[in-house]
PDB file of N, CA, C, O and CB in Angstrom:
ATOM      1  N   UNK A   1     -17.315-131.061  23.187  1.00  0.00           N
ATOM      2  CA  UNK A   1     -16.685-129.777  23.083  1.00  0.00           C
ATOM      3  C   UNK A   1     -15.403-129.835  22.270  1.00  0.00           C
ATOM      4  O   UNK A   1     -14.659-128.854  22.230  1.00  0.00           O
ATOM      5  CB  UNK A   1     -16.408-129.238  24.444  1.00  0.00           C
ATOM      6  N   UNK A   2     -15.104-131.055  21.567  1.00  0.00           N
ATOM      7  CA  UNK A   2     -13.913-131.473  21.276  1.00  0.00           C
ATOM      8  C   UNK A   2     -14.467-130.856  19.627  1.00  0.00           C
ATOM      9  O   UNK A   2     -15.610-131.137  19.266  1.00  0.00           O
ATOM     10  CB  UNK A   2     -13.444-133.281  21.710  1.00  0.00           C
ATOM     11  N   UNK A   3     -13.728-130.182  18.895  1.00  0.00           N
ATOM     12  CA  UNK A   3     -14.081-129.545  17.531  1.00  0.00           C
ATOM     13  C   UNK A   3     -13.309-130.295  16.728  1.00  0.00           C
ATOM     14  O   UNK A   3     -12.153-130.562  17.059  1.00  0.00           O
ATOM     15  CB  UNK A   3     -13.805-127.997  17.322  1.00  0.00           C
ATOM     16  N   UNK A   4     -13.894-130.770  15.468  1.00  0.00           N
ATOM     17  CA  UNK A   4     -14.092-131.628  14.806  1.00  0.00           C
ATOM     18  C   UNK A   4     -12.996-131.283  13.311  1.00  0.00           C
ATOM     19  O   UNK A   4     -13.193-130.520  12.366  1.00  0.00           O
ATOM     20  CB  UNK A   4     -15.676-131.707  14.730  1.00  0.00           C
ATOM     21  N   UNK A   5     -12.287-131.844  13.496  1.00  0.00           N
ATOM     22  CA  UNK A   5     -11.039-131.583  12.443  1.00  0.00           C
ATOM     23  C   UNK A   5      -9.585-130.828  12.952  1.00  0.00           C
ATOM     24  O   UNK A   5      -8.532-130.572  12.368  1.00  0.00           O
ATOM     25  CB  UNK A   5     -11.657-130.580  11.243  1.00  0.00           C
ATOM     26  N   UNK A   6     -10.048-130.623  14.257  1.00  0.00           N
ATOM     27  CA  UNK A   6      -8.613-130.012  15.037  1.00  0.00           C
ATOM     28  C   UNK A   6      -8.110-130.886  16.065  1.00  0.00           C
ATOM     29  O   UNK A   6      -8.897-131.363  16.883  1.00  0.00           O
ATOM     30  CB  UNK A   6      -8.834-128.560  15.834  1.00  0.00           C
ATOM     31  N   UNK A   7      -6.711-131.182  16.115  1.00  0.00           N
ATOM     32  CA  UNK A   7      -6.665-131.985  17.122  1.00  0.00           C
ATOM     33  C   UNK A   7      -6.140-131.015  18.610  1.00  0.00           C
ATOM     34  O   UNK A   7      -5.375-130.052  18.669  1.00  0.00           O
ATOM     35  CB  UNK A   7      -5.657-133.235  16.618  1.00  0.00           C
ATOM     36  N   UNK A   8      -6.748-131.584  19.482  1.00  0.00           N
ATOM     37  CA  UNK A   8      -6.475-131.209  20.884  1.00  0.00           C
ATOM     38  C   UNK A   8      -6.855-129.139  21.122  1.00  0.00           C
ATOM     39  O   UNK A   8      -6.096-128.255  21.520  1.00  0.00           O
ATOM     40  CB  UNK A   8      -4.476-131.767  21.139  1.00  0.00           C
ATOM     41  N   UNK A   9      -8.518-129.059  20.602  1.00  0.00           N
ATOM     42  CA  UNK A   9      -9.203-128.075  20.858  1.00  0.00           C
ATOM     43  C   UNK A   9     -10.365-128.191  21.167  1.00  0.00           C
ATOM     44  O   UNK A   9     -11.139-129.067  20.781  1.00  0.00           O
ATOM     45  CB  UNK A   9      -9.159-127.403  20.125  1.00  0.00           C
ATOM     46  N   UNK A  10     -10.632-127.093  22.071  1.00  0.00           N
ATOM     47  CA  UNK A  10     -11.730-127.678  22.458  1.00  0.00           C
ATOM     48  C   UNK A  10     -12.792-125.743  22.480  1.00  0.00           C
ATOM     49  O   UNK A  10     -12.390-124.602  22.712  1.00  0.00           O
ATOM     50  CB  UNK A  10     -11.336-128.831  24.266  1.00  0.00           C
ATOM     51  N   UNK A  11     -14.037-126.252  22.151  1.00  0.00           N
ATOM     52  CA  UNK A  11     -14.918-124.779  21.847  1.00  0.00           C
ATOM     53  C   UNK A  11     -16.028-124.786  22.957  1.00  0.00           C
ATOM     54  O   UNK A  11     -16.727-125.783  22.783  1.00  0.00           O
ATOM     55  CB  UNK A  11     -15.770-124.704  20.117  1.00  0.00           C
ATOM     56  N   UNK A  12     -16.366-124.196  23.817  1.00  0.00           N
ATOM     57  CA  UNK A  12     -17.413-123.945  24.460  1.00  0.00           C
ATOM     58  C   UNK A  12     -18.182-123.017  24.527  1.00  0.00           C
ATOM     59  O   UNK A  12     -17.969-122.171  25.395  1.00  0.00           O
ATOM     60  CB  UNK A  12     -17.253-124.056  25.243  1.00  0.00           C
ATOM     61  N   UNK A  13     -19.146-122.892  23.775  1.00  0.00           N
ATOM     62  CA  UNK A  13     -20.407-121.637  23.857  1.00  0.00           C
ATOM     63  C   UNK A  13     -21.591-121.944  24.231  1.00  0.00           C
ATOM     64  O   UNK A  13     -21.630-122.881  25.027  1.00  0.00           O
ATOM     65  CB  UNK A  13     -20.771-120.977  22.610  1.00  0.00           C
ATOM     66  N   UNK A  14     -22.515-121.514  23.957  1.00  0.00           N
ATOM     67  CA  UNK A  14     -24.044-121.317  24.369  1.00  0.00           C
ATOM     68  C   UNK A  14     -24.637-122.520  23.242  1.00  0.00           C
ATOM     69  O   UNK A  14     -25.798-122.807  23.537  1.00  0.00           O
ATOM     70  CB  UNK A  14     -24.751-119.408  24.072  1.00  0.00           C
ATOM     71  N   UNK A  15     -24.255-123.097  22.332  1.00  0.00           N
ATOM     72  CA  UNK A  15     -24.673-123.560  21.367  1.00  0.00           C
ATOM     73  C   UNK A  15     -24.261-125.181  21.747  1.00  0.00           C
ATOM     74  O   UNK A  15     -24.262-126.013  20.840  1.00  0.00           O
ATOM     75  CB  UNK A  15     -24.119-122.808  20.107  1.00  0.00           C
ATOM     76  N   UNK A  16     -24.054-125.411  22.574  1.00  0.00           N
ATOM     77  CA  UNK A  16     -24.068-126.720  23.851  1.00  0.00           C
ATOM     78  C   UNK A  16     -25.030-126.780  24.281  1.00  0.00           C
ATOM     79  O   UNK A  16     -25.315-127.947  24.549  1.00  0.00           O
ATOM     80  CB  UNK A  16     -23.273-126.718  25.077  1.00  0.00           C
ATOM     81  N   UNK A  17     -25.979-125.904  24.591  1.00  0.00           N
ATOM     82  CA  UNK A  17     -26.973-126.239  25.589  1.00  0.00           C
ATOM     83  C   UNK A  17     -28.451-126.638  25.087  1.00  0.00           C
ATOM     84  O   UNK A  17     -29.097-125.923  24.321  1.00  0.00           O
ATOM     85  CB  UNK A  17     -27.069-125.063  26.485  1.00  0.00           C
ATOM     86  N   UNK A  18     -28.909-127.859  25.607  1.00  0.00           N
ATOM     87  CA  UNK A  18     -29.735-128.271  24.929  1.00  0.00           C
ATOM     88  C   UNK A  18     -30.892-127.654  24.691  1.00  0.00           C
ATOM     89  O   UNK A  18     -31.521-128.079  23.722  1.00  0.00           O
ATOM     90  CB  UNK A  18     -29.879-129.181  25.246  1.00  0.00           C
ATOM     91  N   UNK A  19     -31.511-126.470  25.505  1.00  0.00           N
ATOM     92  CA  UNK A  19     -32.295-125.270  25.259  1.00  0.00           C
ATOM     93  C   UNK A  19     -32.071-124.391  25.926  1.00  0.00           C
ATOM     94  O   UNK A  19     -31.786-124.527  27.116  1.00  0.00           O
ATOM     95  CB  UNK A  19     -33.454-125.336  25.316  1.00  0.00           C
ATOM     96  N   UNK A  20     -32.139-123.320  25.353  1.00  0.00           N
ATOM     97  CA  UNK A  20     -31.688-122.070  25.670  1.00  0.00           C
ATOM     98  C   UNK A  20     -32.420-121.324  26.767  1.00  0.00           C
ATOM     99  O   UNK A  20     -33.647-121.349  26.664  1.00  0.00           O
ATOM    100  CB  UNK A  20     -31.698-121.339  24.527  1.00  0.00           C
ATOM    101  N   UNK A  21     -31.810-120.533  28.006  1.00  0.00           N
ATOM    102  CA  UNK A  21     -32.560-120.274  28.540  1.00  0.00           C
ATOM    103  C   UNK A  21     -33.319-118.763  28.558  1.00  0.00           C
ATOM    104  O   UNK A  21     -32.678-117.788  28.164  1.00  0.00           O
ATOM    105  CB  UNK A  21     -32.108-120.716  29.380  1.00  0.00           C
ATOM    106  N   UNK A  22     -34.541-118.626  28.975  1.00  0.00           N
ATOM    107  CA  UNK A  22     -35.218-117.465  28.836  1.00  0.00           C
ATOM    108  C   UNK A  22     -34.377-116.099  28.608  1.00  0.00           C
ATOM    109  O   UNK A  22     -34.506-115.220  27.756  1.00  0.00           O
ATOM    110  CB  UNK A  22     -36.014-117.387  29.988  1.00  0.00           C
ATOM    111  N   UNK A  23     -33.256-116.279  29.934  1.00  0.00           N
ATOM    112  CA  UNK A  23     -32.226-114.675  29.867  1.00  0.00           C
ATOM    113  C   UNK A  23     -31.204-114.491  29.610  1.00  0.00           C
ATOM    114  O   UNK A  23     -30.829-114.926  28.521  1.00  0.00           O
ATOM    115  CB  UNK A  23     -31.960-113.979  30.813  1.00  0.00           C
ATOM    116  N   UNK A  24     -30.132-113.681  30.556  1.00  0.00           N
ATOM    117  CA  UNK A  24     -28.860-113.940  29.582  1.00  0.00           C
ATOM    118  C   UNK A  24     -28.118-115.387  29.599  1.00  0.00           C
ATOM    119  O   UNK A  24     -28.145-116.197  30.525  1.00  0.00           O
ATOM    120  CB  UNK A  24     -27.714-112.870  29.980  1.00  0.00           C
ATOM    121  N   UNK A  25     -27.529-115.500  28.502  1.00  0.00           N
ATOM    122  CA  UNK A  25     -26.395-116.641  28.593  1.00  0.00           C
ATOM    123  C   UNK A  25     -25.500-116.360  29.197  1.00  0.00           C
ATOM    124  O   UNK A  25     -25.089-117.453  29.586  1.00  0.00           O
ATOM    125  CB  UNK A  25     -25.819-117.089  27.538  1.00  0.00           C
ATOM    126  N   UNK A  26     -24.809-115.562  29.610  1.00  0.00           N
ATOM    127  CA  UNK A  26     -23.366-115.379  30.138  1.00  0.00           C
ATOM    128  C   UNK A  26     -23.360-116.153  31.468  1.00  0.00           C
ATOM    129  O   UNK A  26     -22.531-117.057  31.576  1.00  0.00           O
ATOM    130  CB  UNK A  26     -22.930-113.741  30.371  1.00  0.00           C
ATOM    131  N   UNK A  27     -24.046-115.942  32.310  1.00  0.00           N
ATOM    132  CA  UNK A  27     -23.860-116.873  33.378  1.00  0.00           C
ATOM    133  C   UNK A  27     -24.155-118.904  32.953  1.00  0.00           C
ATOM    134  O   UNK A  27     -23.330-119.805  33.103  1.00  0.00           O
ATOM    135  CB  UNK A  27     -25.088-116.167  34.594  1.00  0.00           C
ATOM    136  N   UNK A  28     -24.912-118.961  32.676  1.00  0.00           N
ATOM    137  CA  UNK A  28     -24.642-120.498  32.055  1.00  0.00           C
ATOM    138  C   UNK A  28     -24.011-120.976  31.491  1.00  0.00           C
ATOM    139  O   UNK A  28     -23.685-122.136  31.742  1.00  0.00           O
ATOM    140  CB  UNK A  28     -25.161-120.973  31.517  1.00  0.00           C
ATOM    141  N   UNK A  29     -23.447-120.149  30.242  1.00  0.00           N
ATOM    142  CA  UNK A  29     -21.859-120.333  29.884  1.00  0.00           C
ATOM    143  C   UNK A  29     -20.855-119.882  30.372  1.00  0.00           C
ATOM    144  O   UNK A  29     -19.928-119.635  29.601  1.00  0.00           O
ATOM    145  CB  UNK A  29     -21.541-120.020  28.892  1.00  0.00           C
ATOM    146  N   UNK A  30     -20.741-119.702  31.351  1.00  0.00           N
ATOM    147  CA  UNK A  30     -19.349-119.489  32.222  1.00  0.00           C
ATOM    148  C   UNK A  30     -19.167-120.711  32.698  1.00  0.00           C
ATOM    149  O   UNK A  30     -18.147-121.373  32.889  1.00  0.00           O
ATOM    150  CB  UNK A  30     -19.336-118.413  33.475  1.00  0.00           C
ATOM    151  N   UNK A  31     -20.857-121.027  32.945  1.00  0.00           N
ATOM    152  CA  UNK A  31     -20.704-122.083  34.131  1.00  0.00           C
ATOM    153  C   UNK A  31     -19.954-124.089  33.356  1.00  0.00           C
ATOM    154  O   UNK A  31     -19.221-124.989  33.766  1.00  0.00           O
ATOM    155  CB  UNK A  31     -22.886-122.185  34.940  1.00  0.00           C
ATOM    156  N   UNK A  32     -20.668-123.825  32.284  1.00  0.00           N
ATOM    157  CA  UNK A  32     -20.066-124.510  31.293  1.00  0.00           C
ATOM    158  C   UNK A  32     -18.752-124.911  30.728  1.00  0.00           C
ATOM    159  O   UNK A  32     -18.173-125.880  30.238  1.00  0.00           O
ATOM    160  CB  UNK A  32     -20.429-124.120  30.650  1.00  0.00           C
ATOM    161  N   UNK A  33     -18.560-123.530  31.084  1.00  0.00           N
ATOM    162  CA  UNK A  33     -16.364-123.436  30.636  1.00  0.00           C
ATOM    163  C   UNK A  33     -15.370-123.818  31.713  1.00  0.00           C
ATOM    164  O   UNK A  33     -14.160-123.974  31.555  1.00  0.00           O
ATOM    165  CB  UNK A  33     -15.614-121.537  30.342  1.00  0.00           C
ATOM    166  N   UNK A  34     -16.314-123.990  33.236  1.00  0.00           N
ATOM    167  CA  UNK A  34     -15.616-124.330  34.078  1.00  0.00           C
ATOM    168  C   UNK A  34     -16.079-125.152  34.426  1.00  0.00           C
ATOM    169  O   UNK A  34     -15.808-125.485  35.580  1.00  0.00           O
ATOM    170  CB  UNK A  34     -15.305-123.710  34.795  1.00  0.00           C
ATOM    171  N   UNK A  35     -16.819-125.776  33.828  1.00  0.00           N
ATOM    172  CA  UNK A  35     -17.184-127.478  33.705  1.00  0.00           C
ATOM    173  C   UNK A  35     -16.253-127.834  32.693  1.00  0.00           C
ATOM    174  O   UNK A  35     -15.798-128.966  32.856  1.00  0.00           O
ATOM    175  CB  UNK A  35     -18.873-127.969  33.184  1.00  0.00           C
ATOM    176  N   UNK A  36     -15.943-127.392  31.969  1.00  0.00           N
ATOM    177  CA  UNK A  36     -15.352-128.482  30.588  1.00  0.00           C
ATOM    178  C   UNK A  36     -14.084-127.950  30.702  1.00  0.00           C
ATOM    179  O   UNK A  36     -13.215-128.378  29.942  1.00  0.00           O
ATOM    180  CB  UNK A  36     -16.057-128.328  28.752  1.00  0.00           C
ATOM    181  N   UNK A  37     -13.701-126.723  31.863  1.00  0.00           N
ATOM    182  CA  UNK A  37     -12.112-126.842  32.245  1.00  0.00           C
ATOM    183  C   UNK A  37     -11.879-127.703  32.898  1.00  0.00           C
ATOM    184  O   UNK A  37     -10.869-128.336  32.591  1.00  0.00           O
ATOM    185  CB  UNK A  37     -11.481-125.892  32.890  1.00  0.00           C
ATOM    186  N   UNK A  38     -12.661-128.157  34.092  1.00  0.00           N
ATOM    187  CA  UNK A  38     -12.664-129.455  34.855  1.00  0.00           C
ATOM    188  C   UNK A  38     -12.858-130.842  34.345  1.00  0.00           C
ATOM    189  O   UNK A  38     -12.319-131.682  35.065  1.00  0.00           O
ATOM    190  CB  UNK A  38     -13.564-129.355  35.710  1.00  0.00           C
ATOM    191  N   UNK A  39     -13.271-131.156  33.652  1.00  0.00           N
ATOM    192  CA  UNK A  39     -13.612-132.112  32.907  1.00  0.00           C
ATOM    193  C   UNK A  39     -12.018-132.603  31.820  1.00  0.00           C
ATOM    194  O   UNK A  39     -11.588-133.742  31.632  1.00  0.00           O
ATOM    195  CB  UNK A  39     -15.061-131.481  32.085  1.00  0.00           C
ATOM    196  N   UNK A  40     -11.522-131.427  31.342  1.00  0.00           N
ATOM    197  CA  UNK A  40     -10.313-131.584  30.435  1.00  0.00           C
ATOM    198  C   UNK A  40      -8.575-131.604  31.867  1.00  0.00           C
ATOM    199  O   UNK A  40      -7.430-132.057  31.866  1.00  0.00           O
ATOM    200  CB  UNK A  40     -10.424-129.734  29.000  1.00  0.00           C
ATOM    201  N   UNK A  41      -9.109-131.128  32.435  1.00  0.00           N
ATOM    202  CA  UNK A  41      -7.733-131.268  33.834  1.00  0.00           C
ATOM    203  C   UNK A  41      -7.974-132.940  34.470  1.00  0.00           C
ATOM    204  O   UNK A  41      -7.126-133.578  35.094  1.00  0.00           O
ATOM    205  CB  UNK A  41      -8.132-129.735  35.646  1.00  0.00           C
ATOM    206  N   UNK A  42      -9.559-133.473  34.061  1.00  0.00           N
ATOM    207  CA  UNK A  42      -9.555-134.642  34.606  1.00  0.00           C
ATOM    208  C   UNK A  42      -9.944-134.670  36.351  1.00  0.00           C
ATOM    209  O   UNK A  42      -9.807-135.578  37.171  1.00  0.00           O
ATOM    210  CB  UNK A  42      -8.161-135.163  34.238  1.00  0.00           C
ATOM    211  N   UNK A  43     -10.637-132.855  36.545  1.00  0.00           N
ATOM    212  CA  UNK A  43     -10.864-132.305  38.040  1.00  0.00           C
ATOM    213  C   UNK A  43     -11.711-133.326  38.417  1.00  0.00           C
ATOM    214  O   UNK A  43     -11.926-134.049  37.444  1.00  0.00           O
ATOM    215  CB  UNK A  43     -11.545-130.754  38.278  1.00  0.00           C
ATOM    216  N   UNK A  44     -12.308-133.711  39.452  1.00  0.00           N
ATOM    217  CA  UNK A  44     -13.827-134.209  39.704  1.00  0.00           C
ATOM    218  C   UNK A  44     -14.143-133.109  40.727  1.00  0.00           C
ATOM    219  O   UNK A  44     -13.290-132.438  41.307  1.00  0.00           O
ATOM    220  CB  UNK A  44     -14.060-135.946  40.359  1.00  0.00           C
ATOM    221  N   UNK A  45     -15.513-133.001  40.883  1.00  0.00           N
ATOM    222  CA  UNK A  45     -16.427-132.103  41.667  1.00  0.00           C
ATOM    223  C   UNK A  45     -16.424-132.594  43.400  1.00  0.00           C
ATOM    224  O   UNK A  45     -16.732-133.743  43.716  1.00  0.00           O
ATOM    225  CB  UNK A  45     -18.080-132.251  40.915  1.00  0.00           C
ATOM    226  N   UNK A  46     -16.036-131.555  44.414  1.00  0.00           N
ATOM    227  CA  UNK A  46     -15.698-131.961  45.637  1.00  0.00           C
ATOM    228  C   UNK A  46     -17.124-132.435  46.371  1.00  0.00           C
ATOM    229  O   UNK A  46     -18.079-131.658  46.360  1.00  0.00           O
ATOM    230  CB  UNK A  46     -14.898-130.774  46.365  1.00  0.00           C
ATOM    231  N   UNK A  47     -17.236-133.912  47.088  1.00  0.00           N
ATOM    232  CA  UNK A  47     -18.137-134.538  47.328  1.00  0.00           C
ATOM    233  C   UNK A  47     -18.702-133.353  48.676  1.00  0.00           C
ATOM    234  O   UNK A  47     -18.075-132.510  49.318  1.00  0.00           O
ATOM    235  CB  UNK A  47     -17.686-136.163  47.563  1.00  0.00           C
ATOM    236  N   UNK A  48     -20.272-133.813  48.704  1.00  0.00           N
ATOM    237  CA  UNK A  48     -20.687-132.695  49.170  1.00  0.00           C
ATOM    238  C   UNK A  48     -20.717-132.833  50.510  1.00  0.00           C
ATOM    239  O   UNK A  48     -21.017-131.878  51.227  1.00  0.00           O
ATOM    240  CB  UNK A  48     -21.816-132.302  48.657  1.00  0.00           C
ATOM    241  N   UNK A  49     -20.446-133.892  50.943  1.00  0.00           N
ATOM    242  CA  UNK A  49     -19.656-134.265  52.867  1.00  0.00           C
ATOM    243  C   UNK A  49     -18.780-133.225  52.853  1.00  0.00           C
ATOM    244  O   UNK A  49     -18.599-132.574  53.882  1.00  0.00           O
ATOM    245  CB  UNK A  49     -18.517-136.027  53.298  1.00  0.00           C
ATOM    246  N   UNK A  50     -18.060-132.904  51.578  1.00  0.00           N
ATOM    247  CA  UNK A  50     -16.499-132.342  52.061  1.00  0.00           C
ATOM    248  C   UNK A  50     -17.146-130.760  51.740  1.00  0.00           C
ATOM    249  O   UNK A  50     -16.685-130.046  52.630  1.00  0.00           O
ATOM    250  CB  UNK A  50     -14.712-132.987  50.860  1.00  0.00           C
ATOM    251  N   UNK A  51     -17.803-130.139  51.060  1.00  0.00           N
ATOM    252  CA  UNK A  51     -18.154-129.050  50.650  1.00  0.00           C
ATOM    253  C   UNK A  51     -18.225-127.645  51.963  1.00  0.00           C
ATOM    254  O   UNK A  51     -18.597-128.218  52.987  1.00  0.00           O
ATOM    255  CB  UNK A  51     -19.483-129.475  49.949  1.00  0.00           C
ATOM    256  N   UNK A  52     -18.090-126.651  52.171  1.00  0.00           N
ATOM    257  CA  UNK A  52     -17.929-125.447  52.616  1.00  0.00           C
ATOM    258  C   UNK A  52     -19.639-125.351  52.622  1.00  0.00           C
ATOM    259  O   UNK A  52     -20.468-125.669  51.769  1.00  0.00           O
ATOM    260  CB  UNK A  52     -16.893-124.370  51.656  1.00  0.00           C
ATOM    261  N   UNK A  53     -19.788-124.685  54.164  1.00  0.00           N
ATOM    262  CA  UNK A  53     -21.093-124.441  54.328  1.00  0.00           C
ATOM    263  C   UNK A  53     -21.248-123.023  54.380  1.00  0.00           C
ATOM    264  O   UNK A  53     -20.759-122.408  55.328  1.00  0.00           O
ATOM    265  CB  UNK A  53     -21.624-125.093  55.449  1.00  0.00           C
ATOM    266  N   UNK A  54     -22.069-122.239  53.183  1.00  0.00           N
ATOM    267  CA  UNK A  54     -21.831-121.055  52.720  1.00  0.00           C
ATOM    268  C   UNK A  54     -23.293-120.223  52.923  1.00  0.00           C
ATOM    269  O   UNK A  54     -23.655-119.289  52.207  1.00  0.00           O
ATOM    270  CB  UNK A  54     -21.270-121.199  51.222  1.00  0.00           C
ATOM    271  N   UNK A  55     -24.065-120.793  54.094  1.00  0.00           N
ATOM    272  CA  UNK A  55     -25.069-120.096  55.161  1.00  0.00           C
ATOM    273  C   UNK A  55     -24.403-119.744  56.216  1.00  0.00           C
ATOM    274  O   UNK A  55     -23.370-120.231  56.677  1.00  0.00           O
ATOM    275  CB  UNK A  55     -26.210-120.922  55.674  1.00  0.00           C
ATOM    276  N   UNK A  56     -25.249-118.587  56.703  1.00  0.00           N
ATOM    277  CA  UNK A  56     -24.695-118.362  58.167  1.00  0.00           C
ATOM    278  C   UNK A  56     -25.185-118.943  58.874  1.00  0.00           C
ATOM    279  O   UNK A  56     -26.359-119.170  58.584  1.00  0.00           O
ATOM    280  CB  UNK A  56     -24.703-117.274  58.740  1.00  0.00           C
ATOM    281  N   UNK A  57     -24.688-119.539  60.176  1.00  0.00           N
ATOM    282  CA  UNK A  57     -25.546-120.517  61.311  1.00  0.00           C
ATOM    283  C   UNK A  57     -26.780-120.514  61.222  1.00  0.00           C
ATOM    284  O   UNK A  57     -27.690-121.295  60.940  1.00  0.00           O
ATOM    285  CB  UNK A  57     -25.415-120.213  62.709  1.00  0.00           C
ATOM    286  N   UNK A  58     -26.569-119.025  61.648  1.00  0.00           N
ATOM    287  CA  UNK A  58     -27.850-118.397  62.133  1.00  0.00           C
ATOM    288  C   UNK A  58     -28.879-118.067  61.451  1.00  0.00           C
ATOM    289  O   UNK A  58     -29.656-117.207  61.866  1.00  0.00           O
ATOM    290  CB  UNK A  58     -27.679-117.419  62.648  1.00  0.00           C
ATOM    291  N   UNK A  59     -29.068-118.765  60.170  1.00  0.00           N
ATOM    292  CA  UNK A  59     -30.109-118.083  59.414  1.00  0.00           C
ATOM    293  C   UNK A  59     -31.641-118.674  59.433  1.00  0.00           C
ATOM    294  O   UNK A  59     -31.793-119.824  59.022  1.00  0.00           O
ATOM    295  CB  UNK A  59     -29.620-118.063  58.007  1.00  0.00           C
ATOM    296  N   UNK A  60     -32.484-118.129  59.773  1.00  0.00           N
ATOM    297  CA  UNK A  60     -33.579-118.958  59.504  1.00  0.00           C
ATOM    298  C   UNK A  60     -34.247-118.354  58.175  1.00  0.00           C
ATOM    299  O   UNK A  60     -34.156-117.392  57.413  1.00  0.00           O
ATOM    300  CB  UNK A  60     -34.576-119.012  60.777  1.00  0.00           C
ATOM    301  N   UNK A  61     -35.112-119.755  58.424  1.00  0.00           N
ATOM    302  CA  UNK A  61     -36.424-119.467  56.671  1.00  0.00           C
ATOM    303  C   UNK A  61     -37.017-119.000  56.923  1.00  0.00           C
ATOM    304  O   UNK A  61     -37.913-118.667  56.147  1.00  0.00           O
ATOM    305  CB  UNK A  61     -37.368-120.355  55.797  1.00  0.00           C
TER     306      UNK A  61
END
């Protein structure tokens, strides 16, 4: 994502992804930009022991 002749920029679009998917892009590239915001802060992704359980108890299948 690092663009090539600029120093310390970085470009993220739809044109990252190794195939495109059937519908819109906007949600996959969002999801992308806050990957490669995390990625450039040096974030890591919260292990999934530690993760928020975002079912209700009570739900069955």
């Amino acid at each position: 994502m690092r663009l090539k002749g600029a120093e310390g920029l970085r470009v993220v679009d739809a044109s990252v992804m190794p195939q495109a998917t059937a519908g819109d892009l906007n949600a996959p590239t969002l999801v992308l930009a806050e990957r490669a915001a995390d990625l450039i802060r040096e974030r890591s992704l919260t292990p999934t022991s530690d993760a928020p359980l975002l079912a209700a108890v009570d739900w069955v299948r």
